[in-house]
C-alpha positions as a printed Julia matrix, in Angstrom:
297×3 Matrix{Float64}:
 -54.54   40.78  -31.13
 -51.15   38.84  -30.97
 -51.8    34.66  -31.24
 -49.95   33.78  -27.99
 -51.13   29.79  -28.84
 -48.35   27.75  -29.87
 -47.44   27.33  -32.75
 -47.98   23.92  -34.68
 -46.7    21.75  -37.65
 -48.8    19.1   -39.1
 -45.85   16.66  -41.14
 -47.89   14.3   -43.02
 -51.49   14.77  -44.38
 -53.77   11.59  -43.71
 -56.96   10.27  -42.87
 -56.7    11.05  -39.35
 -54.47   14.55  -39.16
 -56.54   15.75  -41.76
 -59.47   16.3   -39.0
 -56.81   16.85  -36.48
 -55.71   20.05  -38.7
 -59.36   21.22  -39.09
 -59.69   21.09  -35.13
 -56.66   23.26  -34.15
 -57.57   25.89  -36.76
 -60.99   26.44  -34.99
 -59.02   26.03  -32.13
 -57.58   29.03  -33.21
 -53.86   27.7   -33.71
 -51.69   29.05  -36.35
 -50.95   25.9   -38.31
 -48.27   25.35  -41.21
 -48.91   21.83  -43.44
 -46.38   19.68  -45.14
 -46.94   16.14  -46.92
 -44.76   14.29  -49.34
 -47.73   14.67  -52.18
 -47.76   19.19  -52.05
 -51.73   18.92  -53.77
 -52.8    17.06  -50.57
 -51.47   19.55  -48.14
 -52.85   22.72  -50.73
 -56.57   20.79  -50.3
 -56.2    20.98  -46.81
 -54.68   24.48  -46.46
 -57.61   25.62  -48.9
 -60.05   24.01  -46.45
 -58.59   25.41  -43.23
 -56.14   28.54  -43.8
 -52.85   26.67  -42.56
 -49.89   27.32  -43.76
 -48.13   25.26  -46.45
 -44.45   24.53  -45.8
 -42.32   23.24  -48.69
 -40.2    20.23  -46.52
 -40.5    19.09  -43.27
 -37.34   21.47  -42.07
 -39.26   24.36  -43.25
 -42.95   23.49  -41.17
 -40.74   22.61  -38.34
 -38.3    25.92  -38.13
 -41.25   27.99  -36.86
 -43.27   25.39  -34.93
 -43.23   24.67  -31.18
 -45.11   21.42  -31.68
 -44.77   19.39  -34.47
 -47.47   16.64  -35.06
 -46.22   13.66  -37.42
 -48.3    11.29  -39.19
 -46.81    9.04  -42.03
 -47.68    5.51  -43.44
 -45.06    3.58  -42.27
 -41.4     3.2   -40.68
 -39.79    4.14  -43.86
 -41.51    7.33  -44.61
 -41.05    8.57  -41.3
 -36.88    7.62  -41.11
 -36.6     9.87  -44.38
 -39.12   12.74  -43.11
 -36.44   13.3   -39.73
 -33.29   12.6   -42.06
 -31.07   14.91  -44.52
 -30.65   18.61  -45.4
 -34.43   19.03  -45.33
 -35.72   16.56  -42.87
 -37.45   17.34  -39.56
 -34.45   17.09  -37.79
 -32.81   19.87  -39.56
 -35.62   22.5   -38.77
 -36.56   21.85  -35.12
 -35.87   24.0   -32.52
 -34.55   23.68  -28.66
 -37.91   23.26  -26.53
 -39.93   22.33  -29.94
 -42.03   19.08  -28.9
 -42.61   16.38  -31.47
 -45.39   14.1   -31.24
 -45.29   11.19  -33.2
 -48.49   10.02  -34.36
 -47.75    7.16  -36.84
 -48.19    3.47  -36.09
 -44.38    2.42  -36.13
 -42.03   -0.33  -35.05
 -40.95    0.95  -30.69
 -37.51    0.79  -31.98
 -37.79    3.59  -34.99
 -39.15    5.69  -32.19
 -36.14    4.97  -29.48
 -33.68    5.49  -32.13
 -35.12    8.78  -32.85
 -35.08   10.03  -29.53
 -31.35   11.3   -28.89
 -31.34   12.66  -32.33
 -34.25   14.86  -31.09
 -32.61   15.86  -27.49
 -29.58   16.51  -29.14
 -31.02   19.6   -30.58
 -32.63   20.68  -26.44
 -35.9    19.36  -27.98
 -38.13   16.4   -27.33
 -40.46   13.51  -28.93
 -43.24   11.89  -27.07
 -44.7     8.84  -29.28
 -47.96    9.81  -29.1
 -50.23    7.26  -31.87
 -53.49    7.71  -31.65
 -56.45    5.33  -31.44
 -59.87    6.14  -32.92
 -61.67    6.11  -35.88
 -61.91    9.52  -38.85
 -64.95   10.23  -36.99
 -63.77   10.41  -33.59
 -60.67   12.3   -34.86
 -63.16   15.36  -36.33
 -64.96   15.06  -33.03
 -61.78   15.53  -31.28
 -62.39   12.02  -29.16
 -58.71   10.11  -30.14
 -57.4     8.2   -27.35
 -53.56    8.87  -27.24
 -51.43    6.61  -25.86
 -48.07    8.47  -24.98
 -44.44    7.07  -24.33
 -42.44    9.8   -22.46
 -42.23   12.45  -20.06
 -44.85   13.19  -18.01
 -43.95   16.93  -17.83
 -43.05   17.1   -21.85
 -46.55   15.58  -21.97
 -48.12   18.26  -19.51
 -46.5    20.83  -21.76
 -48.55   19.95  -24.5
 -51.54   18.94  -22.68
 -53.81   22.04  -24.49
 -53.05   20.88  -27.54
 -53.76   17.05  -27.08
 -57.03   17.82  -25.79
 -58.47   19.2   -28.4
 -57.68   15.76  -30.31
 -58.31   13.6   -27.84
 -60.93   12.92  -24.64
 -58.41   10.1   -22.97
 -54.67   10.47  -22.82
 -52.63    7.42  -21.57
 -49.59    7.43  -20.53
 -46.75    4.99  -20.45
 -43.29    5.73  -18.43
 -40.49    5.01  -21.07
 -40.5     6.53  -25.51
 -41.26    3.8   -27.44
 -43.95    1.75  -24.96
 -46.67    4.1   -26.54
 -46.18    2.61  -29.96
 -45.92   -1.05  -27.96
 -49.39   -0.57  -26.76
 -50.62    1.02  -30.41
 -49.31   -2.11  -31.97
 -50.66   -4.42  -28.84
 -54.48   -2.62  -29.28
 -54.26   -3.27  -33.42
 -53.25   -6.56  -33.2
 -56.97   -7.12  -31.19
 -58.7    -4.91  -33.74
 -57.72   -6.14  -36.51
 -58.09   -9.91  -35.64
 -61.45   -8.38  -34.64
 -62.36   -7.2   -37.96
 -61.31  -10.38  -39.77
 -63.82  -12.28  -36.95
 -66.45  -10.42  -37.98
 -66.24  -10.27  -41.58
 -66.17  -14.57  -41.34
 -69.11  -14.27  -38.7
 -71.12  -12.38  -41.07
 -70.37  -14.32  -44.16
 -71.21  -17.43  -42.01
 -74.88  -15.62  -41.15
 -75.42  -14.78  -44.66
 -74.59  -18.38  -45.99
 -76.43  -20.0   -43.23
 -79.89  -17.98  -44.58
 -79.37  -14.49  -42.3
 -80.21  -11.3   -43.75
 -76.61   -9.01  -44.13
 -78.07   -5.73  -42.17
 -80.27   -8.18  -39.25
 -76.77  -10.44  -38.7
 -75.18   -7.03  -38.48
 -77.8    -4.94  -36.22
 -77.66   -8.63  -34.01
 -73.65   -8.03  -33.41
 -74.13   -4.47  -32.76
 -76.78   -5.44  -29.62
 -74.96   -8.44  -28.19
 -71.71   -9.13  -25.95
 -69.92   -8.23  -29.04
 -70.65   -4.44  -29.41
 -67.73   -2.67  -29.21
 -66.96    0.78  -30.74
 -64.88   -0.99  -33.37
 -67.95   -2.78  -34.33
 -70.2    -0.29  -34.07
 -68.62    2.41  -36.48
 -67.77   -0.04  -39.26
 -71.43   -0.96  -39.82
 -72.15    0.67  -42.6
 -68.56   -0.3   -44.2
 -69.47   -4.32  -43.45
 -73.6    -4.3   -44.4
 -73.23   -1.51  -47.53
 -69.39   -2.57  -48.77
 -69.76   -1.12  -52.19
 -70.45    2.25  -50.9
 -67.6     1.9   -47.98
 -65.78    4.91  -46.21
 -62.03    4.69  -46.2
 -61.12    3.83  -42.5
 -57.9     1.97  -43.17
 -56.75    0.19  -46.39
 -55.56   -3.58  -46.52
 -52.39   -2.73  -47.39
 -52.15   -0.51  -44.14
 -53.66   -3.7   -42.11
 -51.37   -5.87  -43.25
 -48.54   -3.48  -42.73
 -49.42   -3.38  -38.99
 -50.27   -7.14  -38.51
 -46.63   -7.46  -39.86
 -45.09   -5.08  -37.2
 -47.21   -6.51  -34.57
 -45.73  -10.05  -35.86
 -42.26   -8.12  -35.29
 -42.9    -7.05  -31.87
 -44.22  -10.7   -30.99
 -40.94  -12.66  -32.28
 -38.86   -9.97  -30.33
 -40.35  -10.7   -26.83
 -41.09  -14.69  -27.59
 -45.06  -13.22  -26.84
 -47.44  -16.28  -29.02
 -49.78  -15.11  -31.39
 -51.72  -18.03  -33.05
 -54.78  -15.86  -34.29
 -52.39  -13.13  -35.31
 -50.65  -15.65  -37.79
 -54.56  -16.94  -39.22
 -55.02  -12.9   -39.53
 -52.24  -12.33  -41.48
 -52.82  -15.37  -43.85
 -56.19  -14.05  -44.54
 -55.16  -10.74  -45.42
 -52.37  -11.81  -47.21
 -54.76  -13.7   -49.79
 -56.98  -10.63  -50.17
 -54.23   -8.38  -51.2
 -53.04  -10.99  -53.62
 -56.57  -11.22  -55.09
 -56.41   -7.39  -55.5
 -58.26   -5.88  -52.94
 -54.89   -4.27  -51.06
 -56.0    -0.59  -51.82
 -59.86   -1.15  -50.04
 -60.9    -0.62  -47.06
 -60.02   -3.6   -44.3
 -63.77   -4.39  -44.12
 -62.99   -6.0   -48.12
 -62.3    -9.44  -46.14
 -65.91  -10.15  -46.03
 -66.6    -9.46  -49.46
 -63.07  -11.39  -50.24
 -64.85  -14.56  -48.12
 -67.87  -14.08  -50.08
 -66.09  -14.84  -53.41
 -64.48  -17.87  -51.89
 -67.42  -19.06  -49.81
 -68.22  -22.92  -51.36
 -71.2   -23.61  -52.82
């Protein structure tokens, strides 16, 4: 039987489009693979039966959809640029949609290089935990056009159970920035609370279970648990480095629209001393053991 599904590229293998991957395989999508480090996208090709593509013009020549997902501003200028960037390989009608956590403007420059080829980008990042990505229970928030979005709407929804939408490109990664900005001031809050319960004579786990059935249970809370009360035996969720990466685009974003952001400058401060301590390549929940070290006697 011919696939008539579209057909989809997956540029950038991470903790997040890994599951994605997994998901449109079952869905029964033909998928092709490309990262910047090949053995990642062979593990997940092994795992799934995608496709491994050699550069991002190669995934991208066959694809209708192309899914991004990259680190940071810099990885994702050089994955649409030159002879053998995404730009190179996409096709009129091919939809991109741009996953990583980027500054609005990388995505609004992008745009009319994309249209200038009859094909389109919706920034589409994504928020949600590993878990809710293999569950298929992202939410996206989109910047674009509501029909370009339509288009693509079977595809989303097997990543995600809540799609929001924002009228203009570029206001998707505003609000992605806008949501991380509480998060992560939100996970620096609670690894101080729970230092300040332990100090004060509080079991780790009991201070914990106590967050997770008060006013402050939310998700974000809930799923790093185990990361906060067993640290030494943490799941990767998002490394300092990456937190402080954000925080700094978020910091950006703030200057550029005169917006004040008091606790977002204590955040950053904080972080900022745990990298320079060492702990840049942990997960973000590290601040609590980094407050531990420097609690006083």
């Amino acid at each position: 039987m011919i696939n008539t599904l579209p057909r989809l590229a997956v540029v950038g293998i991470g903790r997040l489009s890994y599951p994605m991957v997994v998901r449109l395989r079952r869905a029964g999508h033909a998928v092709t693979v490309n990262n910047r480090t090949r053995e990642r996208a062979l593990a997940v090709a092994a795992a799934t039966g995608a496709e491994v593509a050699d550069s991002p013009r190669a995934a991208a020549e066959t694809a209708d959809i192309v899914i991004v997902s990259l680190a940071d501003d810099a990885a994702v200028r050089e994955v649409y640029h030159g002879p053998d960037g995404l730009l190179a390989g996409i096709r009129p009608r091919t939809t991109i949609l741009e996953t990583s956590t980027i500054a609005p403007h990388t995505i609004t420059a992008l745009v009319p290089h994309v249209l200038e080829r009859g094909a389109v980008l919706l920034d589409t990042p994504v928020s949600g935990s590993v878990e809710l990505a293999a569950r298929g229970e992202l939410t996206l928030l989109v910047g674009g056009p509501k029909e370009a979005l339509d288009n693509v709407r079977p595809v989303v929804d097997v990543l995600a159970t809540r799609v929001l939408r924002f009228e203009e490109s570029g206001q998707g990664s505003i609000m992605k920035l806008v949501i991380n900005s509480l998060l992560l001031s939100l996970g620096a809050a609670v690894a101080e609370s729970l230092v300040l319960a332990e100090r004060a004579g509080i079991d780790r786990a009991d201070a914990y279970d106590a967050f997770t059935q008060s006013a402050a249970a939310a998700p974000f809370v809930q799923y790093n648990r185990e990361n906060f009360v067993r640290p030494h035996e943490a799941t990767m969720h998002m490394t300092l480095a990456l937190v402080a990466k954000d925080l700094a685009l978020v910091d950006e974003l703030a200057s550029s629209v005169g917006a004040p952001m008091a606790q977002l400058r204590t955040t950053r401060g904080l972080v900022q001393q745990a990298i320079t301590a060492g702990l840049g390549d942990q997960d973000g929940s590290v601040l609590a053991e980094y407050l531990r070290r420097n609690a006083t006697a």
